[in-house]
N, C-alpha and C positions, 0 to 999 in steps of 0.2 A: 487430633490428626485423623484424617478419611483415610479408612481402609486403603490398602493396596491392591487392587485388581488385575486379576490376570488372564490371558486369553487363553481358548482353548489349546492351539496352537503351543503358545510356551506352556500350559501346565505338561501336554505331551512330551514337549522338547524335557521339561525336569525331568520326568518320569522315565524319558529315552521309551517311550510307547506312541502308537498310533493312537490320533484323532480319537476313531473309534473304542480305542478302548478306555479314554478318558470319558464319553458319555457314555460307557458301561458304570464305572464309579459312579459316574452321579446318578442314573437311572436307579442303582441299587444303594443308594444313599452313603454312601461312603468319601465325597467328596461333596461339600456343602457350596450354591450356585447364587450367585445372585444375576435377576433377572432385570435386564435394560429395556425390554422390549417398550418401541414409543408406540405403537401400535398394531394392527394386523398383521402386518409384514414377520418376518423371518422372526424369531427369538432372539437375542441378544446374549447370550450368562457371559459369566465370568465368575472366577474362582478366588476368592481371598486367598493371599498371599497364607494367612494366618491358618486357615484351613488346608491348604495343602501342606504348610508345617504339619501342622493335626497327622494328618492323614499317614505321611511322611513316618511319622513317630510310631503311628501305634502299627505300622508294618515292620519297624525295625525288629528285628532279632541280632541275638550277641552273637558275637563272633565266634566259630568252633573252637576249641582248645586245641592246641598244636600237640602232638605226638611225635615222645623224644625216644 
């Protein structure tokens, strides 16, 4: 089955962040792109579904412990 690909657009929308700072991630390698581009024109990426799992994960932290 082909990957799932996602726009820049919705990876921001998961993240609840701007545009911008989804290609801060990928500029610093932190969110992995694949590139559509058919030719000179504009670039094309998109982000596997799979790699923003990735990404997702290794920013989780555990939940603080509650104080009784």
């Amino acid at each position: 089955m082909p990957a799932r690909l996602l726009s820049i657009p919705a990876v921001a929308a998961a993240l609840d962040v701007d545009r911008r700072t989804v290609y801060r991630f990928i500029a610093a390698g932190e969110l992995p792109v694949v590139d559509l581009r058919t030719g000179t024109g504009r670039s094309r990426v998109r982000v596997p579904a799979s790699g923003l799992e990735e990404f997702i994960t290794s920013r989780s932290v555990p939940s603080p412990r509650t104080r009784r």
